[in-house]
N, C-alpha and C positions, 0 to 999 in steps of 0.2 A: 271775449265771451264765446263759450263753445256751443254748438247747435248741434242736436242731429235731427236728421230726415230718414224717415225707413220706406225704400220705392222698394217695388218689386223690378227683377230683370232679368235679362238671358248672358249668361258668359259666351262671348260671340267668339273668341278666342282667350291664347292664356294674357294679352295686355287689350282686351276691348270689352267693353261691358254694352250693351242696349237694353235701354228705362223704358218700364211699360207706362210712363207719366210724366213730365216738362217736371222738372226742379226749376223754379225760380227762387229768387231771394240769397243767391248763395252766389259766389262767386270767388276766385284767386284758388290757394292750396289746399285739395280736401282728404281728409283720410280715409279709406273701403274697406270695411270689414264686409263678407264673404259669409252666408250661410245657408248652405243648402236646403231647396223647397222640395215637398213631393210635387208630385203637378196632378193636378185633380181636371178630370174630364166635365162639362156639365153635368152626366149622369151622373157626380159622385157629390155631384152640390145636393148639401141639404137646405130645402126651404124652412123657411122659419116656423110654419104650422107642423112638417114634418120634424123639426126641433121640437117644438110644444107637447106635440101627439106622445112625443119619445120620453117625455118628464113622467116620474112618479106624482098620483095622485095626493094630492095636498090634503092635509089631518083639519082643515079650518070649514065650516061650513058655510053656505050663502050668507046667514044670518048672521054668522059672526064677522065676515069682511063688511056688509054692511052695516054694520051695527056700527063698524072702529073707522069707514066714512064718513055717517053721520056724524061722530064725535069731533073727528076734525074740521068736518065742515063747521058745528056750535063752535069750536076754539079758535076760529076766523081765521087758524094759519102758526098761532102762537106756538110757541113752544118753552 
Protein backbone atom coordinates (compact mmCIF):
# COMPACT_ATOMS: atom_id res chain seq x y z
CA UNK A 1 0.00 0.00 0.00
CA UNK A 2 1.43 3.39 -0.90
CA UNK A 3 1.28 6.51 1.53
CA UNK A 4 2.04 9.87 1.16
CA UNK A 5 2.96 12.54 3.68
CA UNK A 6 3.44 16.23 2.44
CA UNK A 7 6.01 17.95 5.53
CA UNK A 8 7.52 21.11 4.77
CA UNK A 9 11.54 21.49 4.70
CA UNK A 10 14.80 23.14 3.94
CA UNK A 11 17.34 21.41 1.32
CA UNK A 12 20.44 21.57 3.55
CA UNK A 13 22.47 20.27 0.67
CA UNK A 14 22.10 18.58 -2.78
CA UNK A 15 21.71 14.66 -0.68
CA UNK A 16 20.37 16.25 2.87
CA UNK A 17 16.92 17.42 3.42
CA UNK A 18 15.72 18.88 7.18
CA UNK A 19 11.78 18.42 8.22
CA UNK A 20 10.05 21.20 9.87
CA UNK A 21 7.94 18.17 11.58
CA UNK A 22 8.92 14.31 13.09
CA UNK A 23 7.30 11.91 10.35
CA UNK A 24 6.40 8.95 12.22
CA UNK A 25 4.50 6.00 11.06
CA UNK A 26 6.69 5.33 8.00
CA UNK A 27 9.75 3.60 7.86
CA UNK A 28 12.33 1.40 5.35
CA UNK A 29 12.53 2.84 1.30
CA UNK A 30 10.79 6.15 0.71
CA UNK A 31 10.64 8.14 -2.51
CA UNK A 32 11.18 12.62 -2.48
CA UNK A 33 9.52 14.52 -4.76
CA UNK A 34 11.09 18.14 -4.58
CA UNK A 35 8.91 21.22 -4.83
CA UNK A 36 9.67 24.50 -4.38
CA UNK A 37 8.14 27.05 -1.68
CA UNK A 38 8.08 30.86 -1.69
CA UNK A 39 8.92 31.62 1.91
CA UNK A 40 6.67 33.98 3.39
CA UNK A 41 7.83 36.33 6.29
CA UNK A 42 5.10 36.80 9.18
CA UNK A 43 4.36 40.19 7.89
CA UNK A 44 3.20 38.34 4.73
CA UNK A 45 0.86 36.00 6.76
CA UNK A 46 -2.75 36.71 6.19
CA UNK A 47 -4.98 36.42 9.35
CA UNK A 48 -8.12 34.88 8.91
CA UNK A 49 -10.30 38.10 9.56
CA UNK A 50 -7.97 39.76 7.18
CA UNK A 51 -8.99 36.90 4.66
CA UNK A 52 -12.77 37.48 5.54
CA UNK A 53 -12.48 41.38 5.33
CA UNK A 54 -10.76 40.72 1.62
CA UNK A 55 -14.34 38.52 0.43
CA UNK A 56 -16.81 40.19 -1.82
CA UNK A 57 -19.96 41.06 -0.10
CA UNK A 58 -22.48 38.17 -0.12
CA UNK A 59 -26.21 38.83 -2.42
CA UNK A 60 -28.18 36.82 0.82
CA UNK A 61 -29.61 38.93 3.34
CA UNK A 62 -29.79 38.29 7.37
CA UNK A 63 -33.26 37.24 7.04
CA UNK A 64 -32.70 35.00 4.41
CA UNK A 65 -29.57 32.86 6.07
CA UNK A 66 -31.80 32.80 8.89
CA UNK A 67 -34.80 31.93 7.67
CA UNK A 68 -32.80 28.56 5.73
CA UNK A 69 -31.36 27.98 9.78
CA UNK A 70 -34.62 27.86 10.98
CA UNK A 71 -35.64 25.35 8.33
CA UNK A 72 -33.09 23.08 9.15
CA UNK A 73 -33.15 23.20 12.45
CA UNK A 74 -37.61 22.07 11.96
CA UNK A 75 -35.99 19.15 9.52
CA UNK A 76 -33.94 17.83 12.77
CA UNK A 77 -30.89 17.13 10.41
CA UNK A 78 -32.77 15.22 7.72
CA UNK A 79 -32.13 15.33 4.32
Amino acid sequence: MQHAIVVKGRLISPTRIELEEPVSGVGGNVEVFLRTVSARTPEQEEGILDFLRGLQPGTRSKADVDRQIQEERESGGER
